[in-house]
C-alpha positions as CSV (number, residue, x, y, z in Angstrom):
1,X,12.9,-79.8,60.5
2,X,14.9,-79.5,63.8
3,X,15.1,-75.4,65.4
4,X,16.8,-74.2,67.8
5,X,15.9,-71.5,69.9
6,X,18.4,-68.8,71.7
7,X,16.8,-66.9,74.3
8,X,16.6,-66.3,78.4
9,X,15.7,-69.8,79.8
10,X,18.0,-69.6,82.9
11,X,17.1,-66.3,84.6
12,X,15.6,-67.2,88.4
13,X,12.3,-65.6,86.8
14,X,9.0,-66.7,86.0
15,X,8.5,-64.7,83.0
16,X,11.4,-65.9,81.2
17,X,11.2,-69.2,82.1
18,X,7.6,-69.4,80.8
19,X,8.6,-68.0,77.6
20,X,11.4,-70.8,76.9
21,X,8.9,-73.1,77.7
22,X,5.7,-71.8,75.4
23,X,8.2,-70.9,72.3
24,X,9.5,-74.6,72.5
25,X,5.7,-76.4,73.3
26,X,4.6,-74.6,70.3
27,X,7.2,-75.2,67.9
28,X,7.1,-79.1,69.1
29,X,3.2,-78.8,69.1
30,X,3.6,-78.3,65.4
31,X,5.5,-81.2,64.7
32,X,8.9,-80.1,64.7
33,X,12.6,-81.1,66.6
34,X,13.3,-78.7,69.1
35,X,16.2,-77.5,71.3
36,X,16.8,-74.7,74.0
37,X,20.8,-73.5,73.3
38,X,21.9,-74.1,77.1
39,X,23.5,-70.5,76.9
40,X,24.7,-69.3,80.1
41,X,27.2,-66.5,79.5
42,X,30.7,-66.8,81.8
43,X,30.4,-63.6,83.6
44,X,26.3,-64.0,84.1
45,X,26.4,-67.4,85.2
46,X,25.7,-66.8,89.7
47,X,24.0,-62.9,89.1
48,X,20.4,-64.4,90.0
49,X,22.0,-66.5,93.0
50,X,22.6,-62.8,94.3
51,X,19.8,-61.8,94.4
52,X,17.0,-64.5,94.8
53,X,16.6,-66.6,98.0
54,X,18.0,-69.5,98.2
55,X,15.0,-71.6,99.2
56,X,13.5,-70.0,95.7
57,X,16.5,-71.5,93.6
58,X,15.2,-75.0,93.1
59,X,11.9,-73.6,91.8
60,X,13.3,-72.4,89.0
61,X,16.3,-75.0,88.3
62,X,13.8,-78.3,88.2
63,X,11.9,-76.3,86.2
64,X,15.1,-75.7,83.7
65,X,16.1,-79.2,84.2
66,X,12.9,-81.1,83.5
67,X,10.4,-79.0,81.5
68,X,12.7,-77.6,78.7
69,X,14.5,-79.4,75.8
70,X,18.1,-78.2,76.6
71,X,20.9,-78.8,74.3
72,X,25.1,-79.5,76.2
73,X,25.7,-76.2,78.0
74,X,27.4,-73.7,76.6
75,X,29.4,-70.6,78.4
76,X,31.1,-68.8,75.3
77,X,31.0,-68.6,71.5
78,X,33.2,-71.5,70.7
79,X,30.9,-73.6,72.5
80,X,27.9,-72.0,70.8
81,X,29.4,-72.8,67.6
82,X,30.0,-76.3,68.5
83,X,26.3,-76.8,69.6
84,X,25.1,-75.7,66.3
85,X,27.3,-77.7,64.3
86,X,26.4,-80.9,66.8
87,X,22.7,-80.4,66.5
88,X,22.8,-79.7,62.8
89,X,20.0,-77.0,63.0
90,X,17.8,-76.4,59.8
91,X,16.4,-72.6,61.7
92,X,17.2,-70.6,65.1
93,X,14.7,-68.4,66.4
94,X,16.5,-65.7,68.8
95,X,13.8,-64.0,71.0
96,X,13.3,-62.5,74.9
97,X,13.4,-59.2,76.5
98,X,16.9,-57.4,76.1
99,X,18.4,-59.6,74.0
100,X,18.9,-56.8,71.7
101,X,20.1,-54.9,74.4
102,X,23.8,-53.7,74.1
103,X,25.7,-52.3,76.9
104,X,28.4,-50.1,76.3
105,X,30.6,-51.4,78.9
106,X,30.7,-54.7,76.6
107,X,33.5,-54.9,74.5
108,X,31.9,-57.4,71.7
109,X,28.2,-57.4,69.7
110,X,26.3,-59.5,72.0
111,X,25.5,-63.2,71.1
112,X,22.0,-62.3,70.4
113,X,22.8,-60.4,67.2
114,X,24.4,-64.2,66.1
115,X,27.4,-62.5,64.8
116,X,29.3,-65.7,66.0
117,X,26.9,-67.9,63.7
118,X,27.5,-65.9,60.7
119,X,31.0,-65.3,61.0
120,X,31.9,-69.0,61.2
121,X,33.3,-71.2,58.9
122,X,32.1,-74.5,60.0
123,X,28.4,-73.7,59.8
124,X,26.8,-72.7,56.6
125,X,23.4,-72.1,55.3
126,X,21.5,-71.6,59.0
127,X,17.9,-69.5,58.6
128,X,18.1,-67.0,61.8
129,X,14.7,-65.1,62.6
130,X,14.2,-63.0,65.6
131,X,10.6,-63.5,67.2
132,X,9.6,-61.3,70.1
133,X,12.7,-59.5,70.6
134,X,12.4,-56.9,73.3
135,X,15.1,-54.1,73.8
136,X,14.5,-52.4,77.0
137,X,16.7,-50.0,77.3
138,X,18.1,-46.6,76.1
139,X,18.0,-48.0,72.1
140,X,21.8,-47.9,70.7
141,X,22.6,-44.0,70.0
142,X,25.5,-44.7,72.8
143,X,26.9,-46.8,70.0
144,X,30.3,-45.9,68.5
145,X,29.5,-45.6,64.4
146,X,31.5,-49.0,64.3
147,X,29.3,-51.1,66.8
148,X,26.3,-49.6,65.3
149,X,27.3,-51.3,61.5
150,X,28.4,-54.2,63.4
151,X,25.0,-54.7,64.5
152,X,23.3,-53.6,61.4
153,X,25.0,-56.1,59.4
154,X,24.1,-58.9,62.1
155,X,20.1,-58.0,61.7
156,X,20.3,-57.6,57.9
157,X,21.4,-61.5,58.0
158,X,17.9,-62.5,59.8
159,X,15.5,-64.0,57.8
160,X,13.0,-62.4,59.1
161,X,12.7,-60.2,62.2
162,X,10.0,-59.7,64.7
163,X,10.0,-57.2,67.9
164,X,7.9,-56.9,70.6
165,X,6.9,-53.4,70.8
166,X,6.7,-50.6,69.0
167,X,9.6,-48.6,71.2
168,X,12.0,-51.5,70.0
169,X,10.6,-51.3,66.4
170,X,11.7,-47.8,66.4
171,X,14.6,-47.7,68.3
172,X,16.3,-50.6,65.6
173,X,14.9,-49.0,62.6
174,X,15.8,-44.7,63.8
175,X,19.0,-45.5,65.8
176,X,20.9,-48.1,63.6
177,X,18.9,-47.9,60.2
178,X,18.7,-44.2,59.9
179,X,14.9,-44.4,59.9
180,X,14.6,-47.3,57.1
181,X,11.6,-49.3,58.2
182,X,13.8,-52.4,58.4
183,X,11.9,-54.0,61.1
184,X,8.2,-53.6,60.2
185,X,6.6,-57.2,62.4
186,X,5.4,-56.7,65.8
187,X,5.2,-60.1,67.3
188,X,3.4,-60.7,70.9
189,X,4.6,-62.5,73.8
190,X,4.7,-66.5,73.6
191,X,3.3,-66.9,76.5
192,X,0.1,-65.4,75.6
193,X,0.1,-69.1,73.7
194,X,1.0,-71.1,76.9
195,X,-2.4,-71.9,78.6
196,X,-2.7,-74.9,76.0
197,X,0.5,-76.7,77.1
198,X,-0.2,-76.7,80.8
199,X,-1.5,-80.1,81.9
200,X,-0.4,-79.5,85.7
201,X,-3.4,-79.4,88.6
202,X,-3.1,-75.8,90.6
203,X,-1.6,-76.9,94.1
204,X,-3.0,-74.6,96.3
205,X,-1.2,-76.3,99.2
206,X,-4.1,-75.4,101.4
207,X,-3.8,-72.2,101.6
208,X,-7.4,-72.2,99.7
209,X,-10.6,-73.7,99.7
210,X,-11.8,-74.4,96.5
211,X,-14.6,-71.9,97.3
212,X,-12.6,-69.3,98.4
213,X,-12.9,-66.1,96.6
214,X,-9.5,-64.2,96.7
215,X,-7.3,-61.2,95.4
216,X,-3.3,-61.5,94.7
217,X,-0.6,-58.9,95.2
218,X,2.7,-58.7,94.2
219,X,4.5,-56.1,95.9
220,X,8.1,-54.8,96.1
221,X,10.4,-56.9,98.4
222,X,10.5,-55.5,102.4
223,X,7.8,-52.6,101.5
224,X,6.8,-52.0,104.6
225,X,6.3,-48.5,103.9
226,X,3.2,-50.2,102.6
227,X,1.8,-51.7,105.8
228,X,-1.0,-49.0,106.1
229,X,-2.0,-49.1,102.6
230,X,-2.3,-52.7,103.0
231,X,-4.4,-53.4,105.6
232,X,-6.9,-50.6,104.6
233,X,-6.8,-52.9,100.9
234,X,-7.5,-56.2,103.5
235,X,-10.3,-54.7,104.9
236,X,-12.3,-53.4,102.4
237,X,-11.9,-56.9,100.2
238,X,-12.2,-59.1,103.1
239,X,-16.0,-57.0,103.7
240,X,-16.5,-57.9,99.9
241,X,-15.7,-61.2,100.8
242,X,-12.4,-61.6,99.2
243,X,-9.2,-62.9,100.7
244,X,-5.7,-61.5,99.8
245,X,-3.3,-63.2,99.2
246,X,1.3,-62.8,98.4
247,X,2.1,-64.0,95.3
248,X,5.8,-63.3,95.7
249,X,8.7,-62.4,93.7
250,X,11.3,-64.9,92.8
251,X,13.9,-62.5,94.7
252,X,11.7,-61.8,97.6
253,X,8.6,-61.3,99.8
254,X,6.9,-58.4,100.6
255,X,7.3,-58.5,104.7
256,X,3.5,-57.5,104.9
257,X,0.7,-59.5,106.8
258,X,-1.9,-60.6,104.0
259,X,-4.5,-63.6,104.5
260,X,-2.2,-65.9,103.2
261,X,1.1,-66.3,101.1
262,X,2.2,-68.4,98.8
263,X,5.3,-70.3,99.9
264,X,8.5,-70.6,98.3
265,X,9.7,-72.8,96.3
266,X,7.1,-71.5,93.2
267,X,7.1,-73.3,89.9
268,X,6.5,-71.2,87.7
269,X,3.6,-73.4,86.0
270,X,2.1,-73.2,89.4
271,X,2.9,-69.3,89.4
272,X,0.6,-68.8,86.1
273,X,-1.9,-71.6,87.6
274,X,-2.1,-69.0,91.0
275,X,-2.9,-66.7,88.9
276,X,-5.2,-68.4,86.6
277,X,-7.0,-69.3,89.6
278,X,-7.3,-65.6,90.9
279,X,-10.4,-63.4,91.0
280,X,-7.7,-60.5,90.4
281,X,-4.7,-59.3,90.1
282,X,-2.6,-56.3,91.2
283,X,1.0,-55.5,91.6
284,X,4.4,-55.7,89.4
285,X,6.0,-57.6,86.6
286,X,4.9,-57.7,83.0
287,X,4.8,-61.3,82.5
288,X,2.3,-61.1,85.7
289,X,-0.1,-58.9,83.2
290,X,0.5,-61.3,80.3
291,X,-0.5,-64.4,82.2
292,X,-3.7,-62.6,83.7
293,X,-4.4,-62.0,79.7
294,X,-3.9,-65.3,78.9
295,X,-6.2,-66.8,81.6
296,X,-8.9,-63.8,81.5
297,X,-8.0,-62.8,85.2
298,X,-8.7,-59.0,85.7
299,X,-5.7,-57.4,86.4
300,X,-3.9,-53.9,87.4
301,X,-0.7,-53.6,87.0
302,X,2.1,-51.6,89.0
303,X,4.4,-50.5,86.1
304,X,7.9,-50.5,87.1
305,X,9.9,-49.9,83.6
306,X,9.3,-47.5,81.5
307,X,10.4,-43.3,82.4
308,X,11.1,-43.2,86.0
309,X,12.1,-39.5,85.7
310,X,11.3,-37.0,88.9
311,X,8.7,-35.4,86.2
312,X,7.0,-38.5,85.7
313,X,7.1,-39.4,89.8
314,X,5.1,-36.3,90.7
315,X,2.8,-36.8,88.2
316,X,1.5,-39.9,89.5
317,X,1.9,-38.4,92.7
318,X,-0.3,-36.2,92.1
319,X,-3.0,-38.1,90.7
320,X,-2.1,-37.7,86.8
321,X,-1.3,-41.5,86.1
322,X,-2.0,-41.4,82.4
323,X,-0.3,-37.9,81.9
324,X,2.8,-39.4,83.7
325,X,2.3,-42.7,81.8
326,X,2.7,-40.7,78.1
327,X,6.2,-40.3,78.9
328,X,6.5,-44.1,79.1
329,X,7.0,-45.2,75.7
330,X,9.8,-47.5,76.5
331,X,7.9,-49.5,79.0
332,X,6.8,-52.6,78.1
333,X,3.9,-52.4,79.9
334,X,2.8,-49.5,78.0
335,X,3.5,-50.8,74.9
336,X,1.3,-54.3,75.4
337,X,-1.7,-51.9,76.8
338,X,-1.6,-49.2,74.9
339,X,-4.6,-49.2,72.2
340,X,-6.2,-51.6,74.5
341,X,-9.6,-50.5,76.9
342,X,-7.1,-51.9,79.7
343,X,-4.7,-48.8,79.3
344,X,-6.5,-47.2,82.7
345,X,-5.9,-50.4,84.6
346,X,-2.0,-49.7,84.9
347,X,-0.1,-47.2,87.3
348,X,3.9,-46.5,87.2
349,X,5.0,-46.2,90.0
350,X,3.8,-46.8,93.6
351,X,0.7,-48.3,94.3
352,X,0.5,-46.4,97.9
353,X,-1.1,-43.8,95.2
354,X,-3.8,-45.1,94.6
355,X,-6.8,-46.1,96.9
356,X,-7.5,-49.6,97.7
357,X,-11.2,-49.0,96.8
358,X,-10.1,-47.8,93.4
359,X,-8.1,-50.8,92.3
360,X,-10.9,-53.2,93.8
361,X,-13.4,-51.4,91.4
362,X,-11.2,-51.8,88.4
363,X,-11.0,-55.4,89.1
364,X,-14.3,-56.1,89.6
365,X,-15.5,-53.9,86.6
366,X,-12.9,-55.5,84.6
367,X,-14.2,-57.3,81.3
368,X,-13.0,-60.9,82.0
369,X,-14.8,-61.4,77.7
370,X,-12.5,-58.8,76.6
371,X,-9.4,-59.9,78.3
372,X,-9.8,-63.2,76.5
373,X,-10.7,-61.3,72.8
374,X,-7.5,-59.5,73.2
375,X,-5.6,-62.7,74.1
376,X,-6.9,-64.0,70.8
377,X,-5.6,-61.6,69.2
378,X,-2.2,-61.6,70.1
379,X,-2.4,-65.3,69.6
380,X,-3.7,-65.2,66.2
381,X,-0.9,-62.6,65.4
382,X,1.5,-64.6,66.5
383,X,0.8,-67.5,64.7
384,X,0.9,-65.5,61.3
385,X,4.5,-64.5,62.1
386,X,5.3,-68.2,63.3
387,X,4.2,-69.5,60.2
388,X,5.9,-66.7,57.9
389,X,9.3,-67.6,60.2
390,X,9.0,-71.4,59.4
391,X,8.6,-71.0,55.8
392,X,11.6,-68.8,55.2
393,X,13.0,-71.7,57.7
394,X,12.1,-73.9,55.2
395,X,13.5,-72.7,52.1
396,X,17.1,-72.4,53.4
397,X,16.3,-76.4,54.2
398,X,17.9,-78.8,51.6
């Protein structure tokens, strides 16, 4: 059986990358064909180009180029259509954050909803499943009534659907179904399943000793309103006997003076394996928090999504992180920690609020057993709606 799988492979970020690459190991680990649709969109081609450094870009494009099965690029729909009828795909899985995500300034459904695929006559009989799909936004009640039934009548055509999170579980089934429990699968992040496919050896250009105990940050680019916060952090980990260390962003460093940090260009196999590697973890990006899952590092994340609302700012200002944090319910952060004991190691907002010594403790109280039970359970759900995807997959196989 040969799939094909429509997602975010392109982006200048490490998170998407690493899903494109988890979704396709597994599928291939199983036995099957598998190819990445080379989508990049006409108008969204150079929008990462903008805003990532340029000595970053080559980080993420060998990693494209050599470490994902990529089908002829395609720009538009005609040339999505031709792809599928070239590759002759028994299944498509459709999955990422935001895919579902439609913009009102866009004048057509977005090719994530596959309207394209069904709508064409040269394809027939093609099993579409969405697995993971985040939406990330607003949900669709900016909608006109048309777009909404337009998009309705694309999901109805998926043979079976899975979302991320709860917040996009609801926002499908309230906003375009009327509150019909259409989408009832939560599906976890592939790349809670990636630790398996990695064969790579950490480079830690040197910047390490292979004794060396240290903590990484990720913090906003040019935050040097930081500075202070920073080296009072340094100093008490450094007297615990702990470097820190810059585990950048793809679009930019910090500016701060840490022990060390770690030089562009970053794979992003190497940027799981730094992490892996870690004795903690703290600053932004969710995919950060799902690889320090994945590899049992302790963690705290700096939630950046989610309800950034004047409300919500003073009550983390103030102290109240998980008060603010109820009014997050669209954060994806949230939604993989909520339920979980690891709710409390999460902050939205700035972590200038909190105290160095706090987030140390966290880490070093962290349950490194229990990271790796709840790992297992994401990857044992996952499988179960893999499975379910391939055999519906399979009956629409001749």
């Amino acid at each position: 059986m040969k799939i094909g799988i429509l997602t975010y492979h392109t982006p200048y970020n490490f998170g998407a990358n690493l899903q494109a690459f988890a979704s396709s190991q597994y599928l291939l680990s199983l036995g099957y064909e598998v190819k990445i649709i080379h989508y990049k969109p006409e108008e969204g081609i150079d929008v990462y180009k903008q805003i990532v450094p340029k000595e970053q870009w080559c980080g993420h494009d060998n990693f494209i180029n050599t470490r994902l099965p990529l089908t002829t690029l395609a720009t538009n729909e005609e040339a999505l259509v031709n792809i599928v009828v070239k590759e002759k795909f028994d299944g498509i899985i459709v999955g990422a954050d935001a895919v579902w995500c439609y913009s009102p300034k866009r004048t057509k459904i977005p090719v994530y909803f596959m309207d394209w695929l069904f709508q064409s006559d040269k394809i027939c009989n093609i099993a579409v499943a969405s697995m993971s799909v985040a939406h990330m936004g607003k949900g669709f009640l900016h909608l006109d009534n048309n777009k909404r039934e337009q998009v309705c009548n694309a999901i109805d055509k998926f043979t079976y659907i899975t979302v991320r999170d709860k917040w996009t579980q609801r926002v499908v089934n309230k906003h375009l179904f009327k509150g019909d429990k259409r989408v009832v699968h939560l599906n976890p992040d592939p790349v809670f399943n990636i630790d398996q496919f990695i064969l790579d050896a950490w480079d830690s250009k040197g910047l390490v000793k292979e004794d060396d105990k240290f903590i990484l940050l990720t913090l906003p680019k040019n935050s040097y309103r930081l500075k202070h916060w920073l080296s009072t952090f340094k100093k008490y980990v450094n007297n615990k006997g702990f470097l820190v260390g810059e585990l950048p962003l793809p679009n930019g460093v910090s500016g701060l003076d840490f022990d060390f940090s770690v030089p562009y260009p970053i794979d992003p196999i190497q940027w799981y394996l730094w992490l892996k590697n870690a004795n903690g973890f703290a600053g932004l990006r969710f995919h950060a928090v799902v690889s320090c899952i994945t590899a049992g590092t302790p963690f705290f994340s700096v939630d950046s999504y989610g309800n950034s609302s004047l409300c919500v700012r003073v009550l983390n200002k103030l102290g109240f992180y998980r008060l603010g944090g109820a009014f997050d319910h669209n954060s994806k952060i949230y939604n993989l920690l909520k339920g979980t004991s690891f709710q409390k190691n999460r902050i939205h907002g700035n972590i200038g609020n909190i105290s160095p010594r706090k987030i140390f403790d966290l880490l070093m109280q962290c349950n490194q057993t229990e990271l790796l039970l709840q790992k297992e359970k994401f990857v044992n759900l996952f499988e179960i709606n893999l499975k379910s995807i391939l055999s519906e997959f399979k009956k629409h196989t001749p």
